[in-house]
ROFIPA-62100 format. One line per field, with one value per residue (C-alpha): residue number from 0; residue in one letter; x, y, z; chain. Coordinates in nm, 2 decimals. Layout:
tilo NUM | ...
drendren A | ...
xx X | ...
yy Y | ...
zz Z | ...
lumdo A | ...
***
This chain:
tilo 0 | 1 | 2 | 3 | 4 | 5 | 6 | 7 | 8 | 9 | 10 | 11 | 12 | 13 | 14 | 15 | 16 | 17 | 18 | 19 | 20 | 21 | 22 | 23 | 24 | 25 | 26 | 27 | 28 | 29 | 30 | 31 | 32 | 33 | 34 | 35 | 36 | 37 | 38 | 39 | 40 | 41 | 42 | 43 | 44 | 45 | 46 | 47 | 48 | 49 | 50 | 51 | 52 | 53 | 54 | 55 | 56 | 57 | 58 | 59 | 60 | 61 | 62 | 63 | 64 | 65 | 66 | 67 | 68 | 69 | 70 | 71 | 72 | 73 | 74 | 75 | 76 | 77 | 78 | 79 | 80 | 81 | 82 | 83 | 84 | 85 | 86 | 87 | 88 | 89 | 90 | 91 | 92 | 93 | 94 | 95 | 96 | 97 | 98 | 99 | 100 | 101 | 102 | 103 | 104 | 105 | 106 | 107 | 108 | 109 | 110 | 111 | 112 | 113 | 114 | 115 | 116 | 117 | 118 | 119 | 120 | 121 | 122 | 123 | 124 | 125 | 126 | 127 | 128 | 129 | 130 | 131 | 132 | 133 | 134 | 135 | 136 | 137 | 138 | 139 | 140 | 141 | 142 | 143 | 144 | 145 | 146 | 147 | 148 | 149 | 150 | 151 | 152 | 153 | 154 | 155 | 156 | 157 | 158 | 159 | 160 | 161 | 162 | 163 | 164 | 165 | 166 | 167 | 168 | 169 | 170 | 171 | 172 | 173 | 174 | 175 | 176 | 177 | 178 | 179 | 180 | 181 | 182 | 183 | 184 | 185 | 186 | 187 | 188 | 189 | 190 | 191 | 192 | 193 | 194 | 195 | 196 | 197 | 198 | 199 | 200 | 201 | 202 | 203 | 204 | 205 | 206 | 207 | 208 | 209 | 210 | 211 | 212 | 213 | 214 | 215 | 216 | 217 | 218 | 219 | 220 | 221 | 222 | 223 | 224 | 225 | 226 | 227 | 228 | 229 | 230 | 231 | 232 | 233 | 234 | 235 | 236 | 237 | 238 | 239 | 240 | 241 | 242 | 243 | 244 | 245 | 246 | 247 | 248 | 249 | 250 | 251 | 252 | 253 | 254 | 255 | 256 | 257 | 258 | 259 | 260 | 261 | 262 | 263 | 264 | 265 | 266 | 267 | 268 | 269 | 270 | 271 | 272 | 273 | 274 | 275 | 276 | 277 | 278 | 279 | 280 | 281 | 282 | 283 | 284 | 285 | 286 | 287 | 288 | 289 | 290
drendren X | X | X | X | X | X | X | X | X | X | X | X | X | X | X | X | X | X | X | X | X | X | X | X | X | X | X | X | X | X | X | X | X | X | X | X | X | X | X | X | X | X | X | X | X | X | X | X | X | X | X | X | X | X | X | X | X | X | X | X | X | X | X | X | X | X | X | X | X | X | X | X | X | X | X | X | X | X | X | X | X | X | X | X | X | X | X | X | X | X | X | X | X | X | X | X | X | X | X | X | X | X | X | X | X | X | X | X | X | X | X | X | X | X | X | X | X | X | X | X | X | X | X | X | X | X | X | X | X | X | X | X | X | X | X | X | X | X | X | X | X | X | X | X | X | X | X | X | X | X | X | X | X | X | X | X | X | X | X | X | X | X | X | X | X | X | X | X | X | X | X | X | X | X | X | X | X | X | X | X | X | X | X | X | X | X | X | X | X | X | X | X | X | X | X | X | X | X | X | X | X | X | X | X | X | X | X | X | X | X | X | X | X | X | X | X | X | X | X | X | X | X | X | X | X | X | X | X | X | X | X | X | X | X | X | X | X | X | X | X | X | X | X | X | X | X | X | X | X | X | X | X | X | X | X | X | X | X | X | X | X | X | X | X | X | X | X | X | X | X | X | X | X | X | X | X | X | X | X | X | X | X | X | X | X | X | X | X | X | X | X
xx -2.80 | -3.00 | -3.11 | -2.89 | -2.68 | -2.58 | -2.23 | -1.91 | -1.86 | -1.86 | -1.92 | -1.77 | -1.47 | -1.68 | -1.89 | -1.84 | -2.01 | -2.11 | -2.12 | -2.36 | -2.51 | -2.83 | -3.15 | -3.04 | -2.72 | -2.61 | -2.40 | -2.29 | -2.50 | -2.41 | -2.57 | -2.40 | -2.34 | -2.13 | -1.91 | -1.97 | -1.55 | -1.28 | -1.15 | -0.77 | -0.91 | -0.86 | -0.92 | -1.24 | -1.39 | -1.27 | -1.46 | -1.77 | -1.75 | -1.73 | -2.04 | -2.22 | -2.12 | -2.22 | -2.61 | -2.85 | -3.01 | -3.40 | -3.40 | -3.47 | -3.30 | -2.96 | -2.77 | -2.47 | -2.19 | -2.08 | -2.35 | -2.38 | -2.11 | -1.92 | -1.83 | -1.50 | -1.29 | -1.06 | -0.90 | -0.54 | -0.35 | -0.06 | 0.16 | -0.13 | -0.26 | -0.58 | -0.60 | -0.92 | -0.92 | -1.27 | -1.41 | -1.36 | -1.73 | -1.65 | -1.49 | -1.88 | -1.98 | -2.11 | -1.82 | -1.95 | -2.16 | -1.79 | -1.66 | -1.93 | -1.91 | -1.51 | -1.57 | -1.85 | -1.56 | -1.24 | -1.41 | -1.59 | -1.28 | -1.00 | -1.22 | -1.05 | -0.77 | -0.43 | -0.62 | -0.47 | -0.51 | -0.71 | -0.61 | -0.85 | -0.74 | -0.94 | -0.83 | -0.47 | -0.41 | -0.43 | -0.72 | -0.70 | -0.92 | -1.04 | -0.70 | -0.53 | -0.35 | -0.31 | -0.49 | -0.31 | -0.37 | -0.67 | -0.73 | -1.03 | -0.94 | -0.95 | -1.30 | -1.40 | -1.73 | -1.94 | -2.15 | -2.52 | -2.82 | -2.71 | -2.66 | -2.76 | -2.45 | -2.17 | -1.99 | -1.70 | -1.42 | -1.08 | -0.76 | -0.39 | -0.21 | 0.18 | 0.43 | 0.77 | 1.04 | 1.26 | 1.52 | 1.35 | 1.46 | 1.14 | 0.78 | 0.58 | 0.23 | -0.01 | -0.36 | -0.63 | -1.04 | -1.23 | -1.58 | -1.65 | -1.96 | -1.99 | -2.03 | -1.71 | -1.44 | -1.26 | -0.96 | -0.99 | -1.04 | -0.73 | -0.54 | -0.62 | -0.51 | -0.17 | -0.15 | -0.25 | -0.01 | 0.09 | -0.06 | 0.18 | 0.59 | 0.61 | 0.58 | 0.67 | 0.46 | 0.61 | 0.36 | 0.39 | 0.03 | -0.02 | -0.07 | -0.40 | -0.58 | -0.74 | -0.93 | -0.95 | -1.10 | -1.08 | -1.10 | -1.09 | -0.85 | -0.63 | -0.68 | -0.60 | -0.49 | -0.42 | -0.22 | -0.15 | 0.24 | 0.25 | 0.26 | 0.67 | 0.82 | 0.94 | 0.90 | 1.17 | 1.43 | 1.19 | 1.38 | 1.11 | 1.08 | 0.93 | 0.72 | 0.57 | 0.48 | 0.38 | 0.04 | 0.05 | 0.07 | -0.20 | -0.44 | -0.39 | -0.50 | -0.87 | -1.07 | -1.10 | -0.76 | -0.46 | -0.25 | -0.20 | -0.15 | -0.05 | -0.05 | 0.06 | -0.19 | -0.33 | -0.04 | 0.20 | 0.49 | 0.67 | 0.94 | 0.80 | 1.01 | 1.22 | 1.36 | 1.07 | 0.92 | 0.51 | 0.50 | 0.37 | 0.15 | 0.26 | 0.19 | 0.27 | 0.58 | 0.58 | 1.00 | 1.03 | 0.78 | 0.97 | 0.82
yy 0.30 | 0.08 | 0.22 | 0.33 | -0.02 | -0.07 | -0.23 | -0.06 | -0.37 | -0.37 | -0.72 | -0.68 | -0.48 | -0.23 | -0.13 | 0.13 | 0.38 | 0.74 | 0.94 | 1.23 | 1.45 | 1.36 | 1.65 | 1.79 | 1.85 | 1.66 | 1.37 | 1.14 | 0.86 | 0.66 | 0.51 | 0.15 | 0.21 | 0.03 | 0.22 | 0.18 | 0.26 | 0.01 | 0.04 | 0.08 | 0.35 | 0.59 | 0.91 | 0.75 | 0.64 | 0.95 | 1.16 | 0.91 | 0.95 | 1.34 | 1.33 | 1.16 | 1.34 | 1.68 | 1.54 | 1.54 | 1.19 | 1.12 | 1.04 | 1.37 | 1.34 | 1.25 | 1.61 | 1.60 | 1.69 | 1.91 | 2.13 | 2.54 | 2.70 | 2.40 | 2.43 | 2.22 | 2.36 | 2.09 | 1.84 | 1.62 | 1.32 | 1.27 | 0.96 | 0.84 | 1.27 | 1.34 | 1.72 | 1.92 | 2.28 | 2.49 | 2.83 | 3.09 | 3.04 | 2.70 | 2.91 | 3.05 | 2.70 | 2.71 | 2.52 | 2.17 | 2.18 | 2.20 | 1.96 | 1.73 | 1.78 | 1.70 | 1.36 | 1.25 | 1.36 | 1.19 | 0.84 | 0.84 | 0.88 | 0.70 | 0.37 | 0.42 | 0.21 | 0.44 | 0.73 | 0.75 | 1.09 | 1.34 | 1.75 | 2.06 | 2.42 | 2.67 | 2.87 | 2.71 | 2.81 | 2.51 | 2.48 | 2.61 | 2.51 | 2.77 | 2.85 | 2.90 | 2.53 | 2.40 | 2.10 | 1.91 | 1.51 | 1.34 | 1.00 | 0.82 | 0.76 | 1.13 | 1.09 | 0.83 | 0.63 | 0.40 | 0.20 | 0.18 | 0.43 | 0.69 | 0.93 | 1.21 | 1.13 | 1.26 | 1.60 | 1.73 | 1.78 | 1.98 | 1.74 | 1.83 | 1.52 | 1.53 | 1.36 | 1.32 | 1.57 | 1.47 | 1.38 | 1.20 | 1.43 | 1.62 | 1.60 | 1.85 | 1.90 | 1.79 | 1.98 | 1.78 | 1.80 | 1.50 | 1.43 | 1.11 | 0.96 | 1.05 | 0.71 | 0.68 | 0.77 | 1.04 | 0.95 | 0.58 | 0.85 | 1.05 | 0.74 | 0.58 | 0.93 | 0.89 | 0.51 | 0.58 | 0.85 | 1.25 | 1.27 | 1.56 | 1.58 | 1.82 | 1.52 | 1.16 | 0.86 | 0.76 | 0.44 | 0.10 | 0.17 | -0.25 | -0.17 | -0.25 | -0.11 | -0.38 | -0.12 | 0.24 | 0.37 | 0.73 | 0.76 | 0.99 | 1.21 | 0.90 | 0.75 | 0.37 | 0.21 | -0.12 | -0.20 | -0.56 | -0.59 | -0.47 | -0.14 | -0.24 | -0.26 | 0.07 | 0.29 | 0.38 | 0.33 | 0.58 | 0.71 | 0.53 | 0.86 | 1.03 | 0.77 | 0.73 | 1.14 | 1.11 | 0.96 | 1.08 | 1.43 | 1.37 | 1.20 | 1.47 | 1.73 | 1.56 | 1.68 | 1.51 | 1.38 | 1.48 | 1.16 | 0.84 | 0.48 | 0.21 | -0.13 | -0.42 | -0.69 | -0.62 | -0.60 | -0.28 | -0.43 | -0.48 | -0.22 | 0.04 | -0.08 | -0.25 | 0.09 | 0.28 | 0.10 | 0.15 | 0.04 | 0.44 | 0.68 | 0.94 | 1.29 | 1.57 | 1.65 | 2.00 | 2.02 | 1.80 | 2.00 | 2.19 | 2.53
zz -4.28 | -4.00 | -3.68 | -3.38 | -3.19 | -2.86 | -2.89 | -3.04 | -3.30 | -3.68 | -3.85 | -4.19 | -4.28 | -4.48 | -4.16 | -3.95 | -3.71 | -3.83 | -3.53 | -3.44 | -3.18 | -3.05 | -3.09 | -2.76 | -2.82 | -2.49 | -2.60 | -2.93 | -3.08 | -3.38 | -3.67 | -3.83 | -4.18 | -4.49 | -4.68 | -5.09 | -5.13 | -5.14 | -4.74 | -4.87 | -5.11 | -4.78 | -4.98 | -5.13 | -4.78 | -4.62 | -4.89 | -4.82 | -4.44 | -4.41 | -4.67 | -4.43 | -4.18 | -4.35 | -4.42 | -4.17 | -4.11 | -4.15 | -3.79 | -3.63 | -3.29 | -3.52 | -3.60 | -3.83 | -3.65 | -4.02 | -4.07 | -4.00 | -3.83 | -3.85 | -4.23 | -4.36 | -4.66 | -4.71 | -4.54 | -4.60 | -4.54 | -4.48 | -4.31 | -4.03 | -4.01 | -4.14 | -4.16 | -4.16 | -4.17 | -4.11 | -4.22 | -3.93 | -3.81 | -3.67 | -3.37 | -3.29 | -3.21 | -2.87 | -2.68 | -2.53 | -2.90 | -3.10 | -2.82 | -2.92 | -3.30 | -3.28 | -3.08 | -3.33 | -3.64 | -3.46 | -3.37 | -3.70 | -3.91 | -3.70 | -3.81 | -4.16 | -4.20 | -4.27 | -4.02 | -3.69 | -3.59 | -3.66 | -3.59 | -3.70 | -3.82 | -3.88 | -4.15 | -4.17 | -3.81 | -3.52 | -3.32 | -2.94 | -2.67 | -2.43 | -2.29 | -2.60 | -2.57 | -2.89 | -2.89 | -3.17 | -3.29 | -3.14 | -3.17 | -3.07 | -2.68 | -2.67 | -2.65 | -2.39 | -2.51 | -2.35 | -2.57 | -2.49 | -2.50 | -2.20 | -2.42 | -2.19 | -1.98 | -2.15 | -1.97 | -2.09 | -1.90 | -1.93 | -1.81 | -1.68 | -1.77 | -1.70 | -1.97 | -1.99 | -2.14 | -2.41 | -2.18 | -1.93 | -1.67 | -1.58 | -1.66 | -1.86 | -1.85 | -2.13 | -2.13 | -2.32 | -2.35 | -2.36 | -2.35 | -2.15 | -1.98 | -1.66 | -1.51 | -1.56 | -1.21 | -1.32 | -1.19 | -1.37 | -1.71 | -1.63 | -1.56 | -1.87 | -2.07 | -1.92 | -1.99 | -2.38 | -2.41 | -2.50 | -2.87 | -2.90 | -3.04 | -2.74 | -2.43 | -2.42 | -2.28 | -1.95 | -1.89 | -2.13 | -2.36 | -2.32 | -1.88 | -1.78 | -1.49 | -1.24 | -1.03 | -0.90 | -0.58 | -0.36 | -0.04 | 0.26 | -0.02 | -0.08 | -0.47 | -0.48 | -0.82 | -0.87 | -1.22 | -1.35 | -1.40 | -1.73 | -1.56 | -1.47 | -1.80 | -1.89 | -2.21 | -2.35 | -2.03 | -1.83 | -1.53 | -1.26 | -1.08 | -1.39 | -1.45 | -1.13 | -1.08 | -1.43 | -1.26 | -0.93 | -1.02 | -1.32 | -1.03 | -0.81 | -1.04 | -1.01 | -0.75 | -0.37 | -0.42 | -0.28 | -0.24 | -0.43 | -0.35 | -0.56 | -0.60 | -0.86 | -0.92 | -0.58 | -0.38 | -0.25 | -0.10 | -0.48 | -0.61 | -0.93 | -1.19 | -0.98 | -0.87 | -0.63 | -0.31 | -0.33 | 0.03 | 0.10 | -0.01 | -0.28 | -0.29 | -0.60 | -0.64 | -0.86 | -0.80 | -1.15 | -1.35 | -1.62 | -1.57
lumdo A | A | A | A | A | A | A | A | A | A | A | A | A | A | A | A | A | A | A | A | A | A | A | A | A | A | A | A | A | A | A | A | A | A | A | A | A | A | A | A | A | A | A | A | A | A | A | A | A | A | A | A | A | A | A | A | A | A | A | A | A | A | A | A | A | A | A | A | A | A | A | A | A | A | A | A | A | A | A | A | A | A | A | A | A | A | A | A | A | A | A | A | A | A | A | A | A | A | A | A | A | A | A | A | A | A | A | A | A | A | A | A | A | A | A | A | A | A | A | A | A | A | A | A | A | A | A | A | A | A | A | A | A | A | A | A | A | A | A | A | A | A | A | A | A | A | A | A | A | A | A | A | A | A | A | A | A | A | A | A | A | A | A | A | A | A | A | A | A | A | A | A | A | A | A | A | A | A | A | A | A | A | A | A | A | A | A | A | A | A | A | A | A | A | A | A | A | A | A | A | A | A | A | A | A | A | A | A | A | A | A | A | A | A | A | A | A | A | A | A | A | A | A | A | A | A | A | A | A | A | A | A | A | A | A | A | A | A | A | A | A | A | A | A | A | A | A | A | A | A | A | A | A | A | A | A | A | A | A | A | A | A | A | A | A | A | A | A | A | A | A | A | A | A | A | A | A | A | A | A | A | A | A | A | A | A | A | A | A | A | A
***
């Protein structure tokens, strides 16, 4: 393994990043490293990876993110799934520590090809987070990184994202932990969560995952979002209505914000996908929140 980088690239299709916590226990740092396996071998390189992750590097302010408490009995695959269940005494990790050791596992092993998800158990039973959500399949957006060497800026943060029902018809709400760097606007994070989707068979995406964000301000209580025009084509014949609440209500669940306006490629006198006038200013709407 070479020394910590500063960019989230790999060069060759063997290298990837092996996440940890740094000495403080504070944030996630990662070392490059290239994996001996054959990359389609994804049992070989998974086996490789977690072994990596279960030794503690020579660099002392590196901790593996499986070591102690945190002790795996076995893990599987299966379609894009990868499985790990833990010994009961991964539950007496101290909390932003496990939150921390679960973002260093998830982006370390969603850079095998054929792993897209990643969900823990401990003990065969699902993991919960503090309020006894299950907190299911994580991928790697889960856990918001910014490249670079602030590695004392990472907080953790617990999110009330709303998704769509089955039907279309009403919006559920989605409760997910992430640990992101706090330079980061939270309502640009939540945002984002929304846009890449529910992560759960329980809610359905209600925002097109290709919409990019142009920019994201607050003020005065008002949050102001500007989307390119990606953000019109709907997902799956969305009713508009569902869609548009889906991030209203999510951004008004972040604090100092109380009302939404948005705008497409900079301007707010266009129609939300074709069908809802953005010419105002939104406020939650809890009456199509399946209770």
């Amino acid at each position: 393994m070479s020394g910590c980088g500063n960019e989230d690239v790999s060069d060759g299709k063997n290298n990837v990043k092996v996440y940890y916590l740094n000495s403080d226990e504070t944030g996630i740092i990662f070392q490059e490293y290239v994996v001996a396996a054959d990359m389609n071998d994804t049992e070989k390189v998974i086996d490789e990876l977690l072994t990596q992750m279960k030794t503690m590097p020579e660099k002392l302010e590196y901790e593996a993110p499986i070591y102690g408490p945190v002790n795996l009995l076995s893990y599987s695959l299966r379609n894009d799934i990868l499985t790990l269940d833990f010994a009961n005494t991964y539950t007496t990790t101290k909390k932003t520590t496990e939150i921390l050791d679960r973002a260093a596992m998830v982006r370390t092993l969603t850079q095998i090809p054929g792993v897209e998800y990643v969900t823990f158990t401990v003990e065969g039973a699902p993991l919960l987070d503090g309020n006894g959500n299950m907190i299911g399949n994580m991928a790697a957006d889960n856990f918001v990184y910014n490249a670079g060497n602030e590695i004392n800026a990472y907080e953790k943060a617990e999110l009330v994202l709303y998704f769509a029902t089955e039907d279309g018809q009403e919006l559920v709400p989605v409760y997910r932990t992430v640990v992101y760097n706090s330079n980061i606007l939270m309502q640009r994070l939540v945002i984002e969560q929304v846009i890449s989707g529910p992560n759960t068979d329980l809610a359905y995406p209600t925002i097109n995952p290709q919409t990019k964000i142009n920019s994201v301000s607050v003020r005065d209580g008002v949050c102001y979002v500007d989307f390119d025009s990606v953000v019109n084509i709907r997902t799956n014949d969305m009713d508009p209505k569902i869609a548009l609440y889906s991030l209203v209500n999510t951004i008004c669940e972040t604090a100092d914000v109380n009302k939404v306006q948005i705008s497409i490629n900079g301007s707010s006198d266009v129609n939300f996908m074709e069908k809802i006038s953005l010419g105002t200013v939104f406020e939650r709407n809890l009456d199509i929140v399946r209770q």
